[in-house]
N, C-alpha and C positions, 0 to 999 in steps of 0.2 A: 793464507791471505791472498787476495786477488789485489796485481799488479795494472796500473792503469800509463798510460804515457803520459807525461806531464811535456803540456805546450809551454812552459817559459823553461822548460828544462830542455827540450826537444831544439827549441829557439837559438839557445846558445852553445848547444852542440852543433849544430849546422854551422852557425857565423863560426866558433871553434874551429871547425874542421876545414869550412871554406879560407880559413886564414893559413892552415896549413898548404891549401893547394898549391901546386905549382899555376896551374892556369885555369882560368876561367873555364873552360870545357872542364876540368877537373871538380870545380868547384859545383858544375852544376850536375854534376856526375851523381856523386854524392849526394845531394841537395833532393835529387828526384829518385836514389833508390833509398833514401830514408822518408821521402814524401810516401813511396811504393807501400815501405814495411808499418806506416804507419795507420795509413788506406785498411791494410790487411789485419788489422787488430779484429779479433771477432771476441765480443764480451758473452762468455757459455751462459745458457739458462737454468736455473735452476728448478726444481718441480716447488711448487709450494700448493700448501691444503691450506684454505681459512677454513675454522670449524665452527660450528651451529653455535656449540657452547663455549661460556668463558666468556661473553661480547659485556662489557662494562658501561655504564651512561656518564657520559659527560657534558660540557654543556657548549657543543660548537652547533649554535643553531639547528638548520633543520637535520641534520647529521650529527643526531646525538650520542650515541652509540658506537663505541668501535674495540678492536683488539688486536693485540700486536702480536703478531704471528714472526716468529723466529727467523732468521734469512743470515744465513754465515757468509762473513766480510761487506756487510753492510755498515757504512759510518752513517751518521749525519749530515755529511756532507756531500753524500752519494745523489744519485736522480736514480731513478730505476721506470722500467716499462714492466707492466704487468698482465699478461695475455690470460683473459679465463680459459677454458675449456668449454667448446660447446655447450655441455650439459650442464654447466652451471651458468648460463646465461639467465635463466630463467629463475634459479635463486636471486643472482645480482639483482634484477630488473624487482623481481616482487620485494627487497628487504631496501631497496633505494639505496643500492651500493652507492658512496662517492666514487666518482671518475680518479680522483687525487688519492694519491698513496702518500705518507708522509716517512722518510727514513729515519731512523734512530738508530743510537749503535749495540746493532746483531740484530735487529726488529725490522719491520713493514707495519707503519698501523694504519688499518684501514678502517675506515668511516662510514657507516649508515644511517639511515634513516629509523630502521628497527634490525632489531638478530633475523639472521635467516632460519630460516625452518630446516634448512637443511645445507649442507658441508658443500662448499666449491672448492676445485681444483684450476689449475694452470702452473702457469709457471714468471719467473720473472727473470730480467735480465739488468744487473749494472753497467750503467751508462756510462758514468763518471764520477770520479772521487778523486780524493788527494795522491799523490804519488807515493808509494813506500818507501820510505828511509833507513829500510832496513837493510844491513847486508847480506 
């Protein structure tokens, strides 16, 4: 499962911590090398195929058609960015890919106007999601 920082969680460890200080230079000590580590989060990409076949119709206007292509530690409440790969540009463009990705949880379902003729590649990356509570 992919771990995310949670800002009201991150929030109250700072104030936490800045109440430990001894002094103010201490406090902002702290304050700016977990601003640093937080900066430095890099969320990894994962590769993903949409394939020709398996596309379903549904009825969300002119983006009838879509299918939910697998994506492990994706929730519902995820955002994700989805980069094609060059050569499938030209599928996207001819099948009237939507721009919008919708997440569900372990899915990517993405929306067309018609199935493509043919399979695209890229990859996608988690933006943000709920924090793990797990230990």
């Amino acid at each position: 499962m992919l771990d995310y920082i949670d800002k009201e969680a991150m929030a109250f460890v700072v104030d936490f911590l800045r109440g430990l200080c001894m002094t103010k230079r201490d406090g902002e000590a702290v304050y700016n090398a977990l601003s640093a580590l937080a900066e430095a989060v890099v969320f990894p990409a994962a590769s993903l195929t949409i394939p020709s076949s398996g596309w379903k119709t549904g009825t969300d206007g002119a983006f009838a058609v879509y299918i939910d292509v697998s994506a492990a530690g994706v929730t519902a409440a995820d955002s994700v960015t989805v980069t094609l790969s060059s050569q499938s540009i030209e599928a996207a463009r001819a099948c009237g890919l939507c721009p919008m990705v919708e997440t569900l949880s372990g899915v990517l379902r993405f929306r067309a106007m018609s199935a493509p003729k043919t399979s695209m590649t890229g990859q996608y990356r988690i933006l943000r999601g709920p924090a793990s509570k797990e230990a």
